[in-house]
ZADO-1210 file (C-alpha; in nm, 4 decimals, padded with zeros to 6 digits):
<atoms>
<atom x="11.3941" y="06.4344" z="13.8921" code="UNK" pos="1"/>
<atom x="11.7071" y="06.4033" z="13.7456" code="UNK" pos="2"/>
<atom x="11.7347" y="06.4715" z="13.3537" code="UNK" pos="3"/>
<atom x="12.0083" y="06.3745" z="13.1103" code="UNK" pos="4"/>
<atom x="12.0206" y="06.6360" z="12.9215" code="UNK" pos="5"/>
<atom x="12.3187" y="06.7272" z="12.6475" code="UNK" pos="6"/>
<atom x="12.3934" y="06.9729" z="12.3531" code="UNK" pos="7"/>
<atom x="12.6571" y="06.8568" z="12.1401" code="UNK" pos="8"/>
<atom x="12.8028" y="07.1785" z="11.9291" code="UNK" pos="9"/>
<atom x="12.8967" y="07.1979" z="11.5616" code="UNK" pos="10"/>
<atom x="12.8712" y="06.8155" z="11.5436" code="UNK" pos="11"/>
<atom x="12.7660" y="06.6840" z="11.2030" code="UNK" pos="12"/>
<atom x="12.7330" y="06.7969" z="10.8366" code="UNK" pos="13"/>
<atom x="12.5697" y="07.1121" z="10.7387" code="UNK" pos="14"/>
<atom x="12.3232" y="06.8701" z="10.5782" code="UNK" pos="15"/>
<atom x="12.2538" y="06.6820" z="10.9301" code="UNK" pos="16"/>
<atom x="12.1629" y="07.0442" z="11.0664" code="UNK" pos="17"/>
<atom x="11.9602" y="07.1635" z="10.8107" code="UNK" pos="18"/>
<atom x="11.7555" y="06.8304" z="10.8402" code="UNK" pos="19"/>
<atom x="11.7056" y="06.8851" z="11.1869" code="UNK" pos="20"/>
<atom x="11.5640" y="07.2157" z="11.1417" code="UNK" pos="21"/>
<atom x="11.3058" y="07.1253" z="10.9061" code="UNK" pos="22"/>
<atom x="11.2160" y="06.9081" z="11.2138" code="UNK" pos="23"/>
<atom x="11.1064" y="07.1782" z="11.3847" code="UNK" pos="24"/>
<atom x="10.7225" y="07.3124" z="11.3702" code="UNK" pos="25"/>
<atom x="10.7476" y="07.6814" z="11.4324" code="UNK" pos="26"/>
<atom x="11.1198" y="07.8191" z="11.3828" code="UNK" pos="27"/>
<atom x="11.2205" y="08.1898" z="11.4285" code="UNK" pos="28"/>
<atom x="11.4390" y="08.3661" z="11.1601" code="UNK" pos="29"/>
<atom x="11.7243" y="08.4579" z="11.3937" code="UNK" pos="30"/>
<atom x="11.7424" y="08.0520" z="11.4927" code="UNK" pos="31"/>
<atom x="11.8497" y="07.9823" z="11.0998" code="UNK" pos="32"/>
<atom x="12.1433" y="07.9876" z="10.9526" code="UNK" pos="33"/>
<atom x="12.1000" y="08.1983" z="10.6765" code="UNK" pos="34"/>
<atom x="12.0709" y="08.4539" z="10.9181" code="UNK" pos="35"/>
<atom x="12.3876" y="08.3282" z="11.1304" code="UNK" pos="36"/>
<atom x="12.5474" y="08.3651" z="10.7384" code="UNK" pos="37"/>
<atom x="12.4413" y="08.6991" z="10.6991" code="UNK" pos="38"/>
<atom x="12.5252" y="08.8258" z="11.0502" code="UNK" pos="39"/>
<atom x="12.9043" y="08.6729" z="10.9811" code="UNK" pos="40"/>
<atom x="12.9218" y="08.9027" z="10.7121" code="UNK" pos="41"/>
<atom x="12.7639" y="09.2319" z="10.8385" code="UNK" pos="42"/>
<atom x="12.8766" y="09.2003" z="11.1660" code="UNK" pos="43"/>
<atom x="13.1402" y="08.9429" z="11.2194" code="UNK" pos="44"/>
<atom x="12.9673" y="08.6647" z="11.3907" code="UNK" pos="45"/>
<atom x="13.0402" y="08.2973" z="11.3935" code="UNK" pos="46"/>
<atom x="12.7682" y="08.0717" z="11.4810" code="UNK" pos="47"/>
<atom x="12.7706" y="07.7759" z="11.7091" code="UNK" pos="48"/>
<atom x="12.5153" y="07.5026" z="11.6208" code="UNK" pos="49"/>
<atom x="12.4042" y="07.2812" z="11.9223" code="UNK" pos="50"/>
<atom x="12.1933" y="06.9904" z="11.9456" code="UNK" pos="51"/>
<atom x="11.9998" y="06.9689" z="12.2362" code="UNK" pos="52"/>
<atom x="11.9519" y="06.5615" z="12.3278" code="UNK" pos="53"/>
<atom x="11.8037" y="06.4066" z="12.6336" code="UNK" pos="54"/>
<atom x="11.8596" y="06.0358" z="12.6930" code="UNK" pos="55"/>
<atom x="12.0835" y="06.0171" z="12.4075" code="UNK" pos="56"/>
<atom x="11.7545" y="06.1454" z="12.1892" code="UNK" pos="57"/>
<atom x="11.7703" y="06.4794" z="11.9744" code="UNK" pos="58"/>
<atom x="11.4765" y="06.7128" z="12.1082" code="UNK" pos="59"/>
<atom x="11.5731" y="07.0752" z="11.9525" code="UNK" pos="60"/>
<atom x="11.8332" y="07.2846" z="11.8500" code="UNK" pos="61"/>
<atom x="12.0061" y="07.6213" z="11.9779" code="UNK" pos="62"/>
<atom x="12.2115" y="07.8773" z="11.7544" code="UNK" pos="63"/>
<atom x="12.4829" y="08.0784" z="11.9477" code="UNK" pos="64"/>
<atom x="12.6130" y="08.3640" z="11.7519" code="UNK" pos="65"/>
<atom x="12.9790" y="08.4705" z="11.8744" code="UNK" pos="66"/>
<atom x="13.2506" y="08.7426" z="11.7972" code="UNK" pos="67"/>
<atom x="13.5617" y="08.8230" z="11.9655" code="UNK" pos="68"/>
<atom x="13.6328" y="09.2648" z="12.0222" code="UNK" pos="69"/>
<atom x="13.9874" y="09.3722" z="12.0982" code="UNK" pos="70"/>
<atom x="14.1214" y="09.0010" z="12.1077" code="UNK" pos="71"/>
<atom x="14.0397" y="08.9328" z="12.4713" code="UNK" pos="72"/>
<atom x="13.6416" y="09.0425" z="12.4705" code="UNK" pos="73"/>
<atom x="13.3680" y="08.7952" z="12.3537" code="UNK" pos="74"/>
<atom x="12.9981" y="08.8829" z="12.2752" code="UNK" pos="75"/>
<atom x="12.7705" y="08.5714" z="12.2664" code="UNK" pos="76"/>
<atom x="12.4057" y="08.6127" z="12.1535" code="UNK" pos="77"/>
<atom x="12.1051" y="08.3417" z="12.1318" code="UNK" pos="78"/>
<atom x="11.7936" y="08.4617" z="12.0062" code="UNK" pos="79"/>
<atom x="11.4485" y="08.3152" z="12.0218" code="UNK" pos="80"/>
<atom x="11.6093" y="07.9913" z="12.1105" code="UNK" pos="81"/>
<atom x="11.5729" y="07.6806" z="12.1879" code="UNK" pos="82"/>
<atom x="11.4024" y="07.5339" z="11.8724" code="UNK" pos="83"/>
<atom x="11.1785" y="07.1669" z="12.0022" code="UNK" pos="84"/>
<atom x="11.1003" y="06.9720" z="11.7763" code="UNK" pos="85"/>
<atom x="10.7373" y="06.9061" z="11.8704" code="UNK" pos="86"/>
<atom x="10.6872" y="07.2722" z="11.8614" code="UNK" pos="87"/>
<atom x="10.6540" y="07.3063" z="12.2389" code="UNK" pos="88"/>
<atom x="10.8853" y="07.3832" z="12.5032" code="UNK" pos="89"/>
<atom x="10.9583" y="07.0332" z="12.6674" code="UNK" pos="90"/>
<atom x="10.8945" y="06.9719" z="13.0667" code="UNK" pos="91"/>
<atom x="11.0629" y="07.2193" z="13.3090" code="UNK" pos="92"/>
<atom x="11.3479" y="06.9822" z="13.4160" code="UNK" pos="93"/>
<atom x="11.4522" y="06.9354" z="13.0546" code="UNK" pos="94"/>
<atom x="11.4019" y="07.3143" z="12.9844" code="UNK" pos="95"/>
<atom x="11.6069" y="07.3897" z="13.3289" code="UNK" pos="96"/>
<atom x="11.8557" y="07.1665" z="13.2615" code="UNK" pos="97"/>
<atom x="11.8675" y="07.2997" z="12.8940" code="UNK" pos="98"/>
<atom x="11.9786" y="07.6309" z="13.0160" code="UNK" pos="99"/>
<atom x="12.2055" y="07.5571" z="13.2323" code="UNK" pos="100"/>
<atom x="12.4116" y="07.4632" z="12.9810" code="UNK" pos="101"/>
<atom x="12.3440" y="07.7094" z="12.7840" code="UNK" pos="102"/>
<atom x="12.4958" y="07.9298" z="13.0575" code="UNK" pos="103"/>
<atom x="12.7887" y="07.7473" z="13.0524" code="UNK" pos="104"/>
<atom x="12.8003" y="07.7849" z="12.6860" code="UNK" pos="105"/>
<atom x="12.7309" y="08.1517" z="12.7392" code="UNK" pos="106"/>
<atom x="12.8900" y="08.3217" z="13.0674" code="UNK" pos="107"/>
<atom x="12.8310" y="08.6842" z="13.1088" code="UNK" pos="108"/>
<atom x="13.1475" y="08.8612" z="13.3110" code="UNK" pos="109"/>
<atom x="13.3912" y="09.1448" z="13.2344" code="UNK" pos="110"/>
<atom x="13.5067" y="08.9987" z="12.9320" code="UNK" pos="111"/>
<atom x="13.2060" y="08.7665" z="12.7968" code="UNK" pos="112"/>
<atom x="12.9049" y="08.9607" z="12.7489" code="UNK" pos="113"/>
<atom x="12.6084" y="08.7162" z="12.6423" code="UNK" pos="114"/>
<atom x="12.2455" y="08.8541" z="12.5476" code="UNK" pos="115"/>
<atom x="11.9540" y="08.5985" z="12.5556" code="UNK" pos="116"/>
<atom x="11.6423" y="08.6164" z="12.3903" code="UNK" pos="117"/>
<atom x="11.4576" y="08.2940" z="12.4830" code="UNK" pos="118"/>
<atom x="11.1653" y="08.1922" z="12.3296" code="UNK" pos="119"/>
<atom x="11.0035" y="08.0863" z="12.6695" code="UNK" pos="120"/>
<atom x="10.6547" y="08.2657" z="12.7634" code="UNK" pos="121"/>
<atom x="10.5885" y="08.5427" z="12.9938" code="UNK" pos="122"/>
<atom x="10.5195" y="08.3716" z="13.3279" code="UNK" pos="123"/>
<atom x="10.6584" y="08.3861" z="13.6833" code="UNK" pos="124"/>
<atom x="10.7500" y="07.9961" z="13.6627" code="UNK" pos="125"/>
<atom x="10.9909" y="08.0997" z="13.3522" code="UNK" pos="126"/>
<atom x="11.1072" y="08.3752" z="13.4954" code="UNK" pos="127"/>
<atom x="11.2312" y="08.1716" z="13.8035" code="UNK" pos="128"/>
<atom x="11.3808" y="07.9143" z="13.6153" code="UNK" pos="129"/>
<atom x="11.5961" y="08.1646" z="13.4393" code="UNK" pos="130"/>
<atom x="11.6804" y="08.2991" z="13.7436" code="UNK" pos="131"/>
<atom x="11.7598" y="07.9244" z="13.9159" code="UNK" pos="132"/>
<atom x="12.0027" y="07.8830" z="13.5964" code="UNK" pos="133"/>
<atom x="12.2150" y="08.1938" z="13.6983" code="UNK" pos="134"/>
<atom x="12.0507" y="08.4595" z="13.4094" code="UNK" pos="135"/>
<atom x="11.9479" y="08.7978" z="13.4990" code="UNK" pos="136"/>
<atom x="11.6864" y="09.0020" z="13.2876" code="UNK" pos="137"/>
<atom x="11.7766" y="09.3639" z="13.1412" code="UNK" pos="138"/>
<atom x="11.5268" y="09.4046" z="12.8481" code="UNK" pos="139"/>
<atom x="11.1811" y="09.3635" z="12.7329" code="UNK" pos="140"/>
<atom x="11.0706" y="08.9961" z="12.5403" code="UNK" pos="141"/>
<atom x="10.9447" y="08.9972" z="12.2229" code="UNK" pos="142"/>
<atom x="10.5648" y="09.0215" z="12.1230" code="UNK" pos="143"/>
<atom x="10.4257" y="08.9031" z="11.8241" code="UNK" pos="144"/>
<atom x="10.1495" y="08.6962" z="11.5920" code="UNK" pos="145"/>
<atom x="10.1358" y="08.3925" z="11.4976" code="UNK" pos="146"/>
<atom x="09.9755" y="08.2734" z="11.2148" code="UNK" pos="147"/>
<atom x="09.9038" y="07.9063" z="11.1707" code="UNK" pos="148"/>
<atom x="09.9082" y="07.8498" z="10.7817" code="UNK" pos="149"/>
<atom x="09.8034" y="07.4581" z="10.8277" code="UNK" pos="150"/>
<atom x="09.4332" y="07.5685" z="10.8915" code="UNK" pos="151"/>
<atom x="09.2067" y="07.5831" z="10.5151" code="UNK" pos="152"/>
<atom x="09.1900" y="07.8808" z="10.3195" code="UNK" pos="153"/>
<atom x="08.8350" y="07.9009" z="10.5063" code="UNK" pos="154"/>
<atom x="08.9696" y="07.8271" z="10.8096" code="UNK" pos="155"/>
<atom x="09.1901" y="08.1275" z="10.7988" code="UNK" pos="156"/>
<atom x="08.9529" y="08.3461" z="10.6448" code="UNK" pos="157"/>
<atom x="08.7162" y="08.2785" z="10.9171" code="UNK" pos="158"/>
<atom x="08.9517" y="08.3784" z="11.1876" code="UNK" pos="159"/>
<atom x="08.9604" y="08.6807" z="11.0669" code="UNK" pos="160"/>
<atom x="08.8726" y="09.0328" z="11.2324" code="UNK" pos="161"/>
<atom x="08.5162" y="09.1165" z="11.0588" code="UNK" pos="162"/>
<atom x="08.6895" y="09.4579" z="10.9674" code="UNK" pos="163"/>
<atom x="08.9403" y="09.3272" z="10.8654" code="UNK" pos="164"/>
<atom x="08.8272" y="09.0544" z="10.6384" code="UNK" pos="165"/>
<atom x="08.5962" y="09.3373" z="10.5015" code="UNK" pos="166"/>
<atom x="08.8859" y="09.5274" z="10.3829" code="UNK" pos="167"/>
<atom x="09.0146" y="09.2282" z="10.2345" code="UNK" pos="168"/>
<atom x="08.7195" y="09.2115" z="09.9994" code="UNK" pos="169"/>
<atom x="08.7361" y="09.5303" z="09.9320" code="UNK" pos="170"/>
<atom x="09.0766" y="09.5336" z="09.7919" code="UNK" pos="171"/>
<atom x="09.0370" y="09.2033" z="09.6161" code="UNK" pos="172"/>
<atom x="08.7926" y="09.3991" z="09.4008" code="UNK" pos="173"/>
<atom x="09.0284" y="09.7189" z="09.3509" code="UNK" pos="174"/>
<atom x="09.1858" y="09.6083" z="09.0826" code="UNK" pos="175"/>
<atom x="09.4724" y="09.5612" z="09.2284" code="UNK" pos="176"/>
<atom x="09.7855" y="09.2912" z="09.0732" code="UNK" pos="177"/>
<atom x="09.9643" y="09.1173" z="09.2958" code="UNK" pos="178"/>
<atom x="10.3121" y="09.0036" z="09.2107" code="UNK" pos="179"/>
<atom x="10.5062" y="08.7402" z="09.3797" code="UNK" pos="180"/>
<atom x="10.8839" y="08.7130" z="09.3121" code="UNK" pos="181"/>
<atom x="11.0722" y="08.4611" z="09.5066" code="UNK" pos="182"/>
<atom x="11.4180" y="08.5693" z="09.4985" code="UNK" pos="183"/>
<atom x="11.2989" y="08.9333" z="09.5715" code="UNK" pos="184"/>
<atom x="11.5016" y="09.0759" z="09.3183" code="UNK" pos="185"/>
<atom x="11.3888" y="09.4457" z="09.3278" code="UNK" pos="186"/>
<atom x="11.4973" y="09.4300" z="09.7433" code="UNK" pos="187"/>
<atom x="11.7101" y="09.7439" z="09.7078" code="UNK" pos="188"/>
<atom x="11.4357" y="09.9714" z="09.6257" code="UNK" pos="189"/>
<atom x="11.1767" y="09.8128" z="09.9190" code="UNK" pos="190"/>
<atom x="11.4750" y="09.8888" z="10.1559" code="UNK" pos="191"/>
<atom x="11.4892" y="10.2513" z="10.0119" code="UNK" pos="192"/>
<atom x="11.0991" y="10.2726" z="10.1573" code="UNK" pos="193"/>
<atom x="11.1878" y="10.1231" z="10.4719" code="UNK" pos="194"/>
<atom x="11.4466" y="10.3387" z="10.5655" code="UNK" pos="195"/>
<atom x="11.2019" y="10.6645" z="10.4281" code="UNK" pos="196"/>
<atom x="10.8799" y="10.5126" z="10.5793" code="UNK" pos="197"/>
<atom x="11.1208" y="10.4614" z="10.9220" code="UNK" pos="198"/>
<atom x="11.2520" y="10.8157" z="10.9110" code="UNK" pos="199"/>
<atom x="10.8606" y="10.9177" z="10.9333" code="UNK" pos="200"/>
<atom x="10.7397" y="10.7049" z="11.1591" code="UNK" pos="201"/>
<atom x="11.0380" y="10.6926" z="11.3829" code="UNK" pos="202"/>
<atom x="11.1322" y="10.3365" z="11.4065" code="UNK" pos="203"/>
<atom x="11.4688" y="10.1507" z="11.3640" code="UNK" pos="204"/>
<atom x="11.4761" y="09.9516" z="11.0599" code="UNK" pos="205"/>
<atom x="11.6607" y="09.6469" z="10.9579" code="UNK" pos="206"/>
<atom x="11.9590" y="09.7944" z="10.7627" code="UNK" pos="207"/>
<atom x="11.9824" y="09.7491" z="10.3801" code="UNK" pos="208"/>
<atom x="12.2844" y="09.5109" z="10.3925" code="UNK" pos="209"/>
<atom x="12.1550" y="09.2595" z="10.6142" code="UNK" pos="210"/>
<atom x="11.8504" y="09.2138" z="10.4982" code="UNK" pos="211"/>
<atom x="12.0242" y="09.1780" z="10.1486" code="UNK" pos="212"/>
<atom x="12.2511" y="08.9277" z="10.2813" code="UNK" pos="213"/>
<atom x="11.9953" y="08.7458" z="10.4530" code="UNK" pos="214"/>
<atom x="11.7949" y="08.7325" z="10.1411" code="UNK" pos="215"/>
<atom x="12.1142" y="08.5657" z="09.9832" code="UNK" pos="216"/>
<atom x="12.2073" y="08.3056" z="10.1999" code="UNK" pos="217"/>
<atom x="11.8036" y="08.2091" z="10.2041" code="UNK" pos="218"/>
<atom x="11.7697" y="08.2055" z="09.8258" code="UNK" pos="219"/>
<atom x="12.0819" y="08.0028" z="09.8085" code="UNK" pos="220"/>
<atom x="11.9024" y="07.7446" z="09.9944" code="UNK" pos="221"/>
<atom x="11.8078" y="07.7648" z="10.3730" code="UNK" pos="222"/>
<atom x="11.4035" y="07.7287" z="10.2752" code="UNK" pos="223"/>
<atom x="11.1589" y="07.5301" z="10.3379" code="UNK" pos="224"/>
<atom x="11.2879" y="07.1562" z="10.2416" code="UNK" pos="225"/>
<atom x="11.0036" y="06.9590" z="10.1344" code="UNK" pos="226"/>
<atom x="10.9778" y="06.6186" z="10.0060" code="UNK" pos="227"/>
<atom x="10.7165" y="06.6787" z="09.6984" code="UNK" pos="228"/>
<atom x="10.4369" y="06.6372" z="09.9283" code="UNK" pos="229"/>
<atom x="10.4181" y="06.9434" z="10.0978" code="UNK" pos="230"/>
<atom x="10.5537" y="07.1706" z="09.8048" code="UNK" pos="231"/>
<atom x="10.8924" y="07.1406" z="09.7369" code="UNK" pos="232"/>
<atom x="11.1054" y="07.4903" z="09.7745" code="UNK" pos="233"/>
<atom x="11.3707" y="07.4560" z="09.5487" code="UNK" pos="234"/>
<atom x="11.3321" y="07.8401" z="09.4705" code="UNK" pos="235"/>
<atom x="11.4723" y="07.9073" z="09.7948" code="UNK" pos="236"/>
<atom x="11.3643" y="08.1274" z="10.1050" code="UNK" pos="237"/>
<atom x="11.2191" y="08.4732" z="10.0068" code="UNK" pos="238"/>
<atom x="10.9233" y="08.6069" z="09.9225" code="UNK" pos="239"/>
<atom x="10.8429" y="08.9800" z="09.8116" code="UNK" pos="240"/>
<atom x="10.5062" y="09.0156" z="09.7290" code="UNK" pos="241"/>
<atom x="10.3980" y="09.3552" z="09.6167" code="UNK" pos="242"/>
<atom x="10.0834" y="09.4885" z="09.4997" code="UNK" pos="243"/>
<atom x="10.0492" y="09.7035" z="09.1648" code="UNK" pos="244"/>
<atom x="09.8257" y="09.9577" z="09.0696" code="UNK" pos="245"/>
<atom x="09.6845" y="09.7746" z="08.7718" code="UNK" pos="246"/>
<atom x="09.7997" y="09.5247" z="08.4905" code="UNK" pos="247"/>
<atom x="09.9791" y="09.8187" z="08.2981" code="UNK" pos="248"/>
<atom x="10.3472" y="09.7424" z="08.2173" code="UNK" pos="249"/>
<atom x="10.4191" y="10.1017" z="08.3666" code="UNK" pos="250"/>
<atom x="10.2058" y="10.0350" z="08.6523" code="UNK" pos="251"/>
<atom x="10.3534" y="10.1301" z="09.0206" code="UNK" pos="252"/>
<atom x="10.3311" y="09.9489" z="09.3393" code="UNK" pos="253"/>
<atom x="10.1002" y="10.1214" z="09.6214" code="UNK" pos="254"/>
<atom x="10.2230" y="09.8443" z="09.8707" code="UNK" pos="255"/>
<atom x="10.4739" y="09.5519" z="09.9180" code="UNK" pos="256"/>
<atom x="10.5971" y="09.3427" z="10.1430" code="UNK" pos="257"/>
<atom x="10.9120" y="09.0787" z="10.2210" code="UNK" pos="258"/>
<atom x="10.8584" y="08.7553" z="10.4022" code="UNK" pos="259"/>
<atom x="11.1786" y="08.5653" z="10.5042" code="UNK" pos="260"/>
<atom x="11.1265" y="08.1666" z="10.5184" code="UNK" pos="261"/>
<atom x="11.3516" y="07.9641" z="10.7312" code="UNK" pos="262"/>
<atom x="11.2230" y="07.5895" z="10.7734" code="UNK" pos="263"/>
<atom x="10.8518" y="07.5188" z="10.8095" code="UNK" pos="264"/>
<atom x="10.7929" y="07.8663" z="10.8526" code="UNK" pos="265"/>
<atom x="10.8481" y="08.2232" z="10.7511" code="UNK" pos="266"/>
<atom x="10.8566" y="08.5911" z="10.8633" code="UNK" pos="267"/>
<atom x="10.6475" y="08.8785" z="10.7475" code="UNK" pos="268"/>
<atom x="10.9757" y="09.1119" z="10.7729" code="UNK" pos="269"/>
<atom x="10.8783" y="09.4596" z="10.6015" code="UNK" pos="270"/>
<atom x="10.5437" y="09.6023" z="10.5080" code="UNK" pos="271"/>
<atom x="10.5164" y="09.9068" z="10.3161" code="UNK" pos="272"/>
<atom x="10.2068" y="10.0815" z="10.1263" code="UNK" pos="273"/>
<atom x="10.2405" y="10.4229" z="09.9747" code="UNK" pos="274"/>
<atom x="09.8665" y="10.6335" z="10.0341" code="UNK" pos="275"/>
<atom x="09.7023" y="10.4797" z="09.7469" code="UNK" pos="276"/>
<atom x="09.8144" y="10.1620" z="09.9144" code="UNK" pos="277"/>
<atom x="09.6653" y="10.2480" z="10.2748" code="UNK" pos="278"/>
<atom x="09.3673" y="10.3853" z="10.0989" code="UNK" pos="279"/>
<atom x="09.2838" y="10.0762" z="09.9542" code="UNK" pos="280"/>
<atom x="09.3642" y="09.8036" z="10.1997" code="UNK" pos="281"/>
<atom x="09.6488" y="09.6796" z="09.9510" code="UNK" pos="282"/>
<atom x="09.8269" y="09.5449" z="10.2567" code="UNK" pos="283"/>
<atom x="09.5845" y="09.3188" z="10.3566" code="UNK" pos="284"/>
<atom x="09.6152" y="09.2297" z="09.9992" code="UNK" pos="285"/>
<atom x="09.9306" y="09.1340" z="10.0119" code="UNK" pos="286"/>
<atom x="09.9979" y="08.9678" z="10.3061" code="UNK" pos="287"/>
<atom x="09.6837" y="08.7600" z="10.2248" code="UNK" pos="288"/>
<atom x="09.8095" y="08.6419" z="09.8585" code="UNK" pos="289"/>
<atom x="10.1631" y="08.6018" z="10.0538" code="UNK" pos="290"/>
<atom x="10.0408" y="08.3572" z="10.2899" code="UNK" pos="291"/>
<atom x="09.8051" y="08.1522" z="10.0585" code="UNK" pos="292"/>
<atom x="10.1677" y="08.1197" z="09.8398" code="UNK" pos="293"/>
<atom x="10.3564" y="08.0250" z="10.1561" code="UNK" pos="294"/>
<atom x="10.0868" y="07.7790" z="10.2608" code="UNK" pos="295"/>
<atom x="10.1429" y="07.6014" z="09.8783" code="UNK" pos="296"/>
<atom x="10.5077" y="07.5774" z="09.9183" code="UNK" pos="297"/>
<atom x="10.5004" y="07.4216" z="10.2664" code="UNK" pos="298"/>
<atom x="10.5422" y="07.6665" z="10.4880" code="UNK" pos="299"/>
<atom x="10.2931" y="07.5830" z="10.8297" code="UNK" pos="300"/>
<atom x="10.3444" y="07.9017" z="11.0531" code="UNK" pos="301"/>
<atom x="10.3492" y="08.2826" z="10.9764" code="UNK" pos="302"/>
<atom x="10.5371" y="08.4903" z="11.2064" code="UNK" pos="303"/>
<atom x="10.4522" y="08.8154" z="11.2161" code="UNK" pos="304"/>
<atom x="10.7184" y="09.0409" z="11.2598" code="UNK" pos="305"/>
<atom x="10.6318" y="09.1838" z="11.5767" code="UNK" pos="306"/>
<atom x="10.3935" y="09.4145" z="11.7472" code="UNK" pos="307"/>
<atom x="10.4216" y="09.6944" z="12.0186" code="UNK" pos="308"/>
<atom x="10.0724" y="09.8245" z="12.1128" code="UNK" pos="309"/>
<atom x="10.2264" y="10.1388" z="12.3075" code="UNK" pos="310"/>
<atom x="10.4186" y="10.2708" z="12.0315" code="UNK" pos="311"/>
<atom x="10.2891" y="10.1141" z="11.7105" code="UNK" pos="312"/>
<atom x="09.9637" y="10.0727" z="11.8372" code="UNK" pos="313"/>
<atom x="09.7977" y="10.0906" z="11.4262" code="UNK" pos="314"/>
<atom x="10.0450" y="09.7653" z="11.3364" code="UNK" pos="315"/>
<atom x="09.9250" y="09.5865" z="11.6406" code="UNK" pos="316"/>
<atom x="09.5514" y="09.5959" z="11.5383" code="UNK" pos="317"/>
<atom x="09.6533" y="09.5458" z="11.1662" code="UNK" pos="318"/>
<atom x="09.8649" y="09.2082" z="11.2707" code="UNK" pos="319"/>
<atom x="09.5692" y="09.0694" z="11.5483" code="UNK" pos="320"/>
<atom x="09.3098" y="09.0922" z="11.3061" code="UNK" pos="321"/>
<atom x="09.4531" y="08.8595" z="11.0745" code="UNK" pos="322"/>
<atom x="09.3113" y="08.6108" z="11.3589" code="UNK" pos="323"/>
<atom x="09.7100" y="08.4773" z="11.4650" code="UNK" pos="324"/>
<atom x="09.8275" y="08.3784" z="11.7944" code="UNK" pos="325"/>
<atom x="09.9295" y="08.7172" z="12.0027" code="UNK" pos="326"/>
<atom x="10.2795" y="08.5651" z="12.2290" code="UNK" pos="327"/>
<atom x="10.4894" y="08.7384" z="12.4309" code="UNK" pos="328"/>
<atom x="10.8336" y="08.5581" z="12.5520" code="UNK" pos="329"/>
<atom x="10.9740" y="08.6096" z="12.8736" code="UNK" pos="330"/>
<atom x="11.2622" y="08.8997" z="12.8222" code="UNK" pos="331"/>
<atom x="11.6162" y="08.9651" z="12.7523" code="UNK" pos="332"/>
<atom x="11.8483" y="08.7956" z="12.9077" code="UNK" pos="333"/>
<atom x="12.2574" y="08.8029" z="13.0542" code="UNK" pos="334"/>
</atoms>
């Protein structure tokens, strides 16, 4: 069946877009445009901001970021995109006739290189449609959790691994402060761990300017936008949450961790814990007292950050037994 089926780029106010992404359920950090700000300024790229309609009625959103090498060569990238607005991918005509465009909007020859990251599942039926649209896969998808912050304080608790919810408890009654700062202005020294804790664990970490920049194009105002009902954000899109040894003004952290939020939801970006930390379960601490903060100021999904159970398989257990939604989308694309 036939489907009428349009995306309309950079049409509107920065205002319209920005309400139409609060429309949307579960969003993904590289879909915002805090992070299309802070890519333009780390790495030159511009974004393109498309409204996906069918009938003549919005139905999601796509964010193409684009730069132009050596005058004549163009790199286009969309990832984890489409955005619905109903949280779900729509039927497979729409979704076909969705990327079609989008493979209009980004060809891949000798001087256009495009990289796709949809956020489509893992199945043959995906994987065709791709292929029907003229895309050809070259990389891995992307696996993470999902944790759905609408669900009670109980609710969530419940869900949780019995190990892992022991843990919990445990470091609930450690001792341990937590302190939550929502403009994360100590980011400079948690990025100084990352880049140690990734030179140990071999790992490539996001580098220390763009996760800067991204933290100040989200404090600036690309958070959750509430209407006083659902806990207004006006503080802006960043959590770091970090977890100190006691109440002592000298005391030290043993574990932190930065949570980017971008629309009705957020993501759990870096976690680090020092050997007290680990020894403790501080962690668990934190990302615990993180969500339950998130959850008050709106925010109705937790993304993860990722897992890899071949070569991070400790993460991977740490992240399921929070009691999230393992995905896994469908691959990168060209």
């Amino acid at each position: 069946m036939q489907t009428n089926v349009s995306i309309s780029w950079n049409d509107g106010t920065m205002g319209e877009w920005a309400a139409c992404f609060a429309q949307v359920s579960r969003s993904t950090l590289p879909q915002c445009f805090g992070y299309a700000q802070a890519m333009g300024r780390t790495h030159g790229f511009v974004p393109r901001l498309g409204l996906i309609r069918r009938d003549g009625e919005p139905i999601g959103l796509v964010q193409i970021l684009e730069r132009r090498l050596l005058r004549l060569f163009r790199q286009r990238q969309m990832h984890r995109g489409p955005l619905w607005f109903d949280g779900v991918a729509p039927d497979a005509a729409t979704c076909e006739e969705t990327f079609r465009l989008l493979r209009r909007a980004c060809p891949d020859n000798p001087l256009s290189r495009a990289s796709l990251l949809p956020e489509l599942p893992a199945d043959p039926e995906t994987a065709a449609l791709l292929d029907r649209c003229g895309f050809r896969r070259f990389g891995p998808g992307y696996r993470t959790v999902w944790l759905d912050l609408s669900r009670s304080e109980e609710e969530l608790r419940a869900a949780m691994a019995r190990d892992w919810r022991q843990r919990l408890k445990a470091a609930e009654k450690a001792g341990l402060v937590v302190d939550l700062d929502w403009e994360a202005k100590n980011l400079p020294w948690l990025m100084k761990q990352e880049h140690d804790q990734a030179l140990t664990k071999q790992f490539r970490p996001m580098t220390g300017p763009l996760a800067i920049r991204i933290r100040n194009a989200l404090v600036k105002g690309d958070g959750v936008k509430g209407d006083g009902a659902k806990g207004d954000n006006k503080k802006g899109g960043v959590l770091m949450a970090a977890a100190l040894e006691s109440r002592a003004k000298d005391a030290k952290p043993v574990a932190c961790g930065l949570f980017y939020v971008h629309g009705r939801s957020a993501t759990y970006q870096i976690g680090w814990a020092n050997d007290a930390g680990r020894k403790s379960g501080a962690m668990r601490l934190v990302l615990w007292r993180a969500a339950l903060a998130l959850k008050a100021r709106g925010v109705d999904w937790l993304d993860l950050g990722g897992i890899n159970p071949e070569s991070a398989p400790g993460v991977t257990e740490f992240k399921l037994g929070t009691g999230g939604q393992a995905i896994e989308t469908i691959g990168l694309y060209r």
